[in-house]
TIVEXFI-809540 format. One record per residue (C-alpha): x, y, z; residue in three letters. Coordinates in pm, whole numbers, plus 50000, padded with zeros to 5 digits. Example, Ala and Ser with C-alpha at 12.3 -4.5 7.8 and 13.67 -1.06 7.14 Angstrom:
<nodes>
512304955050780Ala/513674989450714Ser/
</nodes>
This chain:
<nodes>
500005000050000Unk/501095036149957Unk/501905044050343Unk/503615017150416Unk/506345042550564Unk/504025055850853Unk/503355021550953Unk/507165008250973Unk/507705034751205Unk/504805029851412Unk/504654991051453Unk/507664986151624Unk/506145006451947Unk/503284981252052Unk/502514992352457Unk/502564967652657Unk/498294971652717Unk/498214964852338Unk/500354934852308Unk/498624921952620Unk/494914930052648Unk/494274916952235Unk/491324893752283Unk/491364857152127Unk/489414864151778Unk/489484851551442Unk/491694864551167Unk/488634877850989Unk/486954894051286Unk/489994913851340Unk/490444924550925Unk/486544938551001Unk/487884956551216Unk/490624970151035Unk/487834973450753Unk/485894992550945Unk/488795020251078Unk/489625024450749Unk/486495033050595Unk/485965055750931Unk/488815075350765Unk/487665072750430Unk/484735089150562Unk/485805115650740Unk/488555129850450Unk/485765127350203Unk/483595146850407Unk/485965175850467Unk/486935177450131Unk/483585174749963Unk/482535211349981Unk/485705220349735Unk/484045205849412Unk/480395220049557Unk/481165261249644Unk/479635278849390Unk/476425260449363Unk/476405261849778Unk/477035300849746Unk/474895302649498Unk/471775285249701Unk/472395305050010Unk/473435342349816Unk/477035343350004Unk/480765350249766Unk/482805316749686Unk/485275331649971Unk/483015330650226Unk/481695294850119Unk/485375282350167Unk/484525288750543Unk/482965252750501Unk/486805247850460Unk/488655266450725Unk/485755255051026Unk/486485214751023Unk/490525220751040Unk/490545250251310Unk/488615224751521Unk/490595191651439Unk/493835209651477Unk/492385214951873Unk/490655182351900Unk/493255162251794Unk/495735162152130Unk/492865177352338Unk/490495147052263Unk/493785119152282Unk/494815136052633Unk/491135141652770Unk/490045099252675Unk/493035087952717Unk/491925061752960Unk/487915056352813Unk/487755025452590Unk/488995033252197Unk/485805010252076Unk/483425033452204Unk/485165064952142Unk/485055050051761Unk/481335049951748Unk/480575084451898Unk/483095101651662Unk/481415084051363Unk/478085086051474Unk/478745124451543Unk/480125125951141Unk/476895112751034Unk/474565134251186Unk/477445163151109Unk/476475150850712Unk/472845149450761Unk/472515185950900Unk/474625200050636Unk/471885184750369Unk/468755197050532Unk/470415233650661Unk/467705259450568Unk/470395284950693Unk/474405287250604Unk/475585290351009Unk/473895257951038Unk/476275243950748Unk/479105258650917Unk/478045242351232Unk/477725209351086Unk/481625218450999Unk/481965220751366Unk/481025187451416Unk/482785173651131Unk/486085191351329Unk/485795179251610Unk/485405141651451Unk/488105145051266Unk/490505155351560Unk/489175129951748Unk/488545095851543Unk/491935100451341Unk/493965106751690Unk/492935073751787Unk/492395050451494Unk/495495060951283Unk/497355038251569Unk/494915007251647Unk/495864981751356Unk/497964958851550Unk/495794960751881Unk/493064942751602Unk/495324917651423Unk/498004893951464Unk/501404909351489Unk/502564894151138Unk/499774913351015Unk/500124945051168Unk/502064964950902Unk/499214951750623Unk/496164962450838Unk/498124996850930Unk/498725000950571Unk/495304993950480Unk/493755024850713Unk/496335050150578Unk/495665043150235Unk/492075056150314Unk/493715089050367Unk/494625098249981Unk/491725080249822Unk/489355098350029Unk/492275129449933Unk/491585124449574Unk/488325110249515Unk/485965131149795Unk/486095165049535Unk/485275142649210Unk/482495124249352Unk/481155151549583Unk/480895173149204Unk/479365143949048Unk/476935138349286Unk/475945174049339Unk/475475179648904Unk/473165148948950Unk/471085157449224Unk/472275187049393Unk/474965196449639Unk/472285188049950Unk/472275151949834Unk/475745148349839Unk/476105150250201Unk/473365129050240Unk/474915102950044Unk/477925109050283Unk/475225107150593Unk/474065074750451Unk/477745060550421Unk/478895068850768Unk/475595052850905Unk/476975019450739Unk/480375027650853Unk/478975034651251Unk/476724999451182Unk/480034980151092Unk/482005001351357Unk/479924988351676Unk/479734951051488Unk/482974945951427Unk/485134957851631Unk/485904946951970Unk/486414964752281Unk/489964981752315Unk/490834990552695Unk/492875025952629Unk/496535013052674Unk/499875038052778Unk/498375070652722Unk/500005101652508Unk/501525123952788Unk/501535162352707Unk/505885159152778Unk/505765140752465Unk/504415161252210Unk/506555187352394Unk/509835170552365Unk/509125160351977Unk/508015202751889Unk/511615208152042Unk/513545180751777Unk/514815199651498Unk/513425175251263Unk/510135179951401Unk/510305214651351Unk/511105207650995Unk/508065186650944Unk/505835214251118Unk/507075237850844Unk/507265219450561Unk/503435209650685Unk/502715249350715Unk/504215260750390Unk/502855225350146Unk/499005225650291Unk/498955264450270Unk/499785262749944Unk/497555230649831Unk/494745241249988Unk/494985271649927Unk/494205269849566Unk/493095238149524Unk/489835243849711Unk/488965271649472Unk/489915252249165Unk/486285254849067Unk/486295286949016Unk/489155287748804Unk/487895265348527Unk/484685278748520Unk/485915317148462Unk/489915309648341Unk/489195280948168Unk/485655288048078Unk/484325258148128Unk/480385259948148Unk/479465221448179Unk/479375207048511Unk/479835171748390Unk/483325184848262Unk/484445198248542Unk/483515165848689Unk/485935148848456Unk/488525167448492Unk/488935167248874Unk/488215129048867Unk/491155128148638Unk/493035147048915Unk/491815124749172Unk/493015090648946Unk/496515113048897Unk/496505114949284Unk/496195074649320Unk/499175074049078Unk/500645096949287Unk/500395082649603Unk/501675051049520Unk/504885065649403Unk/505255087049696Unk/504785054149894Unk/507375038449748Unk/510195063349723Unk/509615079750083Unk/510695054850276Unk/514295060450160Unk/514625095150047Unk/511675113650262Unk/513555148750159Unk/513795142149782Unk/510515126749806Unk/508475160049955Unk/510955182449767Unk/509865170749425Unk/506675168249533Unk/506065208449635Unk/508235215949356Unk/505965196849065Unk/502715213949270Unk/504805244649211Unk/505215241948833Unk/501505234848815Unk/499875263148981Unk/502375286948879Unk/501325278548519Unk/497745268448553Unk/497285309048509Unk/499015310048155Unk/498345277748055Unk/495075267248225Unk/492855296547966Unk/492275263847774Unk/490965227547829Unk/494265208647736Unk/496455224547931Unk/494685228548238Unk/493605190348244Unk/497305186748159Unk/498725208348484Unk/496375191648689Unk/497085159848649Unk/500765169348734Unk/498985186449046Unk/497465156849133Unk/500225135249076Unk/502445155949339Unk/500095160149568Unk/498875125849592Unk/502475118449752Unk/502305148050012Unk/500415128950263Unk/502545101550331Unk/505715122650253Unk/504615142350578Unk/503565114750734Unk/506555097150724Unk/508635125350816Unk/507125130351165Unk/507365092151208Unk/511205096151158Unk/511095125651345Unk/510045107451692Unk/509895071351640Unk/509605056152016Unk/506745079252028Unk/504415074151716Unk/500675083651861Unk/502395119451941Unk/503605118351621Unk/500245109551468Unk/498535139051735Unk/501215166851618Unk/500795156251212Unk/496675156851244Unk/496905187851445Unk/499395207151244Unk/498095195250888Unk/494435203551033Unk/495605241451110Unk/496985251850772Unk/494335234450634Unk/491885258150770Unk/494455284950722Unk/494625279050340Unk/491065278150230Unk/490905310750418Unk/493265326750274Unk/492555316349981Unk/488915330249986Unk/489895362650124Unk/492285363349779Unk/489795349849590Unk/487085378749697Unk/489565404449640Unk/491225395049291Unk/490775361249126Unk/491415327249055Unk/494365332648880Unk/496175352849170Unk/494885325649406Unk/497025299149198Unk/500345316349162Unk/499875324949528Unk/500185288749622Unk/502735280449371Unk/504915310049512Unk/504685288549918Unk/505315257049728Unk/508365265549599Unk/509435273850001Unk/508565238150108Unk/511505221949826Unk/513725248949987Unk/512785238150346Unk/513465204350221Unk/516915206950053Unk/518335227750366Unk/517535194950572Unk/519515180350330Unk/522585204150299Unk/522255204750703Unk/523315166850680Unk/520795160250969Unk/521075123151100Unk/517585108451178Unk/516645096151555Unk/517095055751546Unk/514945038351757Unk/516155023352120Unk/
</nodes>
């Protein structure tokens, strides 16, 4: 799978109330619960990102600009980015089964609001919700795949629930626009409110209870913020998300008034075709990061560079903006597990801080991006918005190459 790096890291620090509290279960009860994490996850990127593909025909219905829409956007990561180590550190000792099924049940009525809002603060609260889920559910599952299999199959099932992270990356913008030209934007969260229902069903079925083990103490997540290579991961985080998000949640807008194009169903196409360059994407960042994380994220902002610094020159027509942003999807699709894997390697006797610090962090400039990318947006245009973001991306390849000429050793385990 393409995150195979986060999970090398991670699976060699198995607490002592993991390895032994795991109940006596059957190889397949135990990949249902893997199953059932991962589609939690799936779930809860797709709903973030689903709004991107869906702002102008939200504005549109409730008479706001596409900049304040984005606030659908900046609400969900402002509140994961403080639910992620206040939720860890506040349940640290409740059972990780039931906290689980609260944080999906919360996503599904989160979905379901959203779709029957008459008002757009209700939408924005049903962001809120969606926030705090995210903090909270990733937090805790990104770590549970070898407290639900056997230990030769913990590095497969961890795998398996970080590989939800790009697809729901790449496909949740795609589908969310298909589904919305179909049959409005109001039906595609409820399709989303229908999904997580399943997802909560199969949650509660199939997996067992998990008795919270060594709990995250705040001197952790203070001693990895004071490693340098930590630091290097929280700004290389900063500078790639800013930038990402930043533009890419008002790529919308840019094809339909750069690009001028007035069919819905080909905008469709082309961000599904960005969401297939992201699989490609993701795949190759899997397999490269593991041993050369710097070139890996370096190439990475640098290609996302290239493509929104010439989406504005090249993007006026249809060839060359399907063209850039399938290179855009292609680097991007790697991002996640290039970051991922970086804080892993930045701290790896400690890898649920890690995980807490990455969500929290990525969750922040999330938020920080679509806003200032709306408050652009609303002021100039499109185009400004995308060489904005390709002017931060080129910062992140230089963040990454002065690790490099820094010759900075990575921390080795015990």
């Amino acid at each position: 799978m393409s995150s195979t790096a986060t999970p090398t890291s991670g699976t060699r620090t198995t607490t002592t109330a993991a390895a032994t509290d795991r109940p006596a279960r059957s190889p397949l009860q135990g990949w249902l619960a893997v199953i059932a994490v991962t589609l939690g996850i799936f779930s809860i990127v797709t709903t973030e990102i689903l709004p991107i593909g869906l702002l102008t025909a939200i504005g549109a219905d409730f008479g706001i600009s596409d900049g304040t829409a984005g606030l659908m956007m900046t609400t969900p990561g402002i509140l994961a980015a403080v639910a992620a180590p206040t939720v860890t550190l506040a349940t640290a000792r409740i059972d990780r089964r039931l906290m689980l099924c609260a944080f999906v049940l919360l996503l599904a009525l989160a979905n379901v609001l959203a779709a029957v809002a008459p008002a757009y603060w209700l939408v924005l609260l049903s962001r809120v919700m969606v926030g705090v889920t995210i903090g909270g559910f990733w937090s805790i599952g990104a770590g549970l795949a070898e407290r639900l299999v056997r230990p030769e199959s913990a590095r497969r099932a961890t795998a398996l629930i970080f590989s939800a992270v790009p697809l729901g990356s790449v496909l949740g913008v795609p589908a969310g626009t298909f589904i919305g030209d179909l049959a409005g934007w109001r039906t595609a969260f409820l399709v989303m409110g229908a999904l997580t229902v399943g997802v909560f069903a199969l949650t509660a079925l199939a997996t067992p209870a998990l008795p919270a083990g060594r709990p995250t103490r705040p001197h952790e997540l203070r001693a990895m913020v004071r490693s340098t290579h930590t630091r290097f991961a929280l700004v290389m985080t900063f500078l790639v998300v800013l930038a990402h998000f930043g533009a890419y949640t008002y790529v919308t807008p840019f094809l339909e008034r750069v690009t001028h194009l007035t069919s819905p169903g080909l905008i469709t196409v082309f961000l599904l075709t960005y969401g297939a360059a992201g699989v490609v994407g993701n795949f190759l960042g899997g397999a490269l990061v593991a041993r050369r994380p710097r070139t890996t994220i370096g190439t990475a902002a640098a290609l996302i560079a290239g493509a929104t610094l010439l989406l504005p020159l090249l993007g006026r027509g249809e060839i060359g903006a399907l063209a850039l942003l399938i290179v855009w999807g292609i680097a991007y699709g790697a991002v996640p597990v290039s970051l991922q894997t970086w804080f892993a390697k930045s701290a790896p006797a400690t890898p649920e801080a890690a995980s807490v610090l990455f969500t929290a962090s990525f969750q922040a400039t999330l938020s920080l991006g679509a806003l200032t990318g709306g408050v652009v947006l609303d002021s100039t245009s499109p185009s400004t918005v995308m060489s904005l973001g390709g002017a931060t991306a080129i910062l992140v390849a230089l963040t990454a190459w002065l690790h490099h000429a820094r010759r900075l050793d990575w921390p080795q385990l015990g």
